[in-house]
N, C-alpha and C positions, 0 to 999 in steps of 0.2 A: 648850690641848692637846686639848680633846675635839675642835676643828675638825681635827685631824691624824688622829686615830681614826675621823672621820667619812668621811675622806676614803681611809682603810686600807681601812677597810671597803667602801666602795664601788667598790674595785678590786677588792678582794678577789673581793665577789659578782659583779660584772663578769666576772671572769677564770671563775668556776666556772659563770656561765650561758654565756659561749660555748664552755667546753669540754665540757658536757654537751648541747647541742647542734649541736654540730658533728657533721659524719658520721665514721662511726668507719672509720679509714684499716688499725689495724691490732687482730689476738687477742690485743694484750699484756694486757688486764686480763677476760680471760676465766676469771680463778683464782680464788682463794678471795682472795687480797691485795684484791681489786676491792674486798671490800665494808670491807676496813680505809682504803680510799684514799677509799669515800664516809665511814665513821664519822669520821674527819681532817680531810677537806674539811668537815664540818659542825660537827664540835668546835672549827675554827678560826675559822669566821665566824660561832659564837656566842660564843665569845672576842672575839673584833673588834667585834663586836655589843655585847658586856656593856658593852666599853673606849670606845665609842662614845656608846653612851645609856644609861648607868647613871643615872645624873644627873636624867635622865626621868623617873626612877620605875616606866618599864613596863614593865623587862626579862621578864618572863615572859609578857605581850599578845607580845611583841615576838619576841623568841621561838618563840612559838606561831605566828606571821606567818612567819618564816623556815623555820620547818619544814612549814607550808602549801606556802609559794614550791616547795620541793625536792620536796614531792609534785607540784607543777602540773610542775615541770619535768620530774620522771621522767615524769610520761603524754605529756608533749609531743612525749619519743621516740621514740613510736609512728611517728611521722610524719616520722621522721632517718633519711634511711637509716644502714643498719648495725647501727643503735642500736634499744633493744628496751624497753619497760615493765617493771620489775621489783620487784615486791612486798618482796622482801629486800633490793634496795638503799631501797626506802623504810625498810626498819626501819631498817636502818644509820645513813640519816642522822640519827632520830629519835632512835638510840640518842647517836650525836656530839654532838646537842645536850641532849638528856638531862644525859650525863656532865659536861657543864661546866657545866651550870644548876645541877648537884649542887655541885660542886667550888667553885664562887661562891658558893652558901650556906653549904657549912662553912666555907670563908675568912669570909664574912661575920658569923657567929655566932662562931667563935673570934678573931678578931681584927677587934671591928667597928669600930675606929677604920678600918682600912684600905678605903678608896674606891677603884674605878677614876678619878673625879673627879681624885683630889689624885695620880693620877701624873704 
């Protein structure tokens, strides 16, 4: 099953580097929702991440690598048209990953038989 996670995942991140780099066509997420659409977009592909390589042992290196990638990405846009470097969508996604690194450790400490492994 991990090989089916690995491969979520790798859509996953797929689909959210070329939608962060693509030029930006329209002002739809020029609102305050923008920065719940990055804290989601990173809460879910450290989900997909955890359900991927738990098993590794090095969800929090790994982790810390993904939430690198989203900063390299955000400066990239410098260079997008449209599209702009933004210090708060860097928290955002910091924060997305954050939240579920948290929410995997109290899952993990209150019920630690339960593995992403043995789903």
């Amino acid at each position: 099953m991990s090989t089916f996670f690995k491969l979520i995942f790798g859509l996953l991140l797929a689909v959210a580097t070329h939608q962060t780099l693509s030029p930006k066509a329209l002002d739809a997420f020029d609102s305050p929702p923008d920065k719940l659409i990055h804290f989601f977009c990173w809460a879910v592909l450290s989900a997909a991440l955890y359900l991927a390589f738990s098993r590794a042992g090095r969800y929090r290196t790994l982790l810390i690598s993904l939430f690198g990638y989203s900063v390299i990405l955000e400066i990239a846009q410098k260079w997008v048209p449209g599209r702009y470097c933004s210090g708060e969508d860097m928290v955002a996604n910091g924060l997305g990953c954050l939240f579920v690194y948290a929410v995997v450790k109290f899952v993990e400490r209150r019920w630690p038989t339960v593995k992403a492994g043995d789903i």
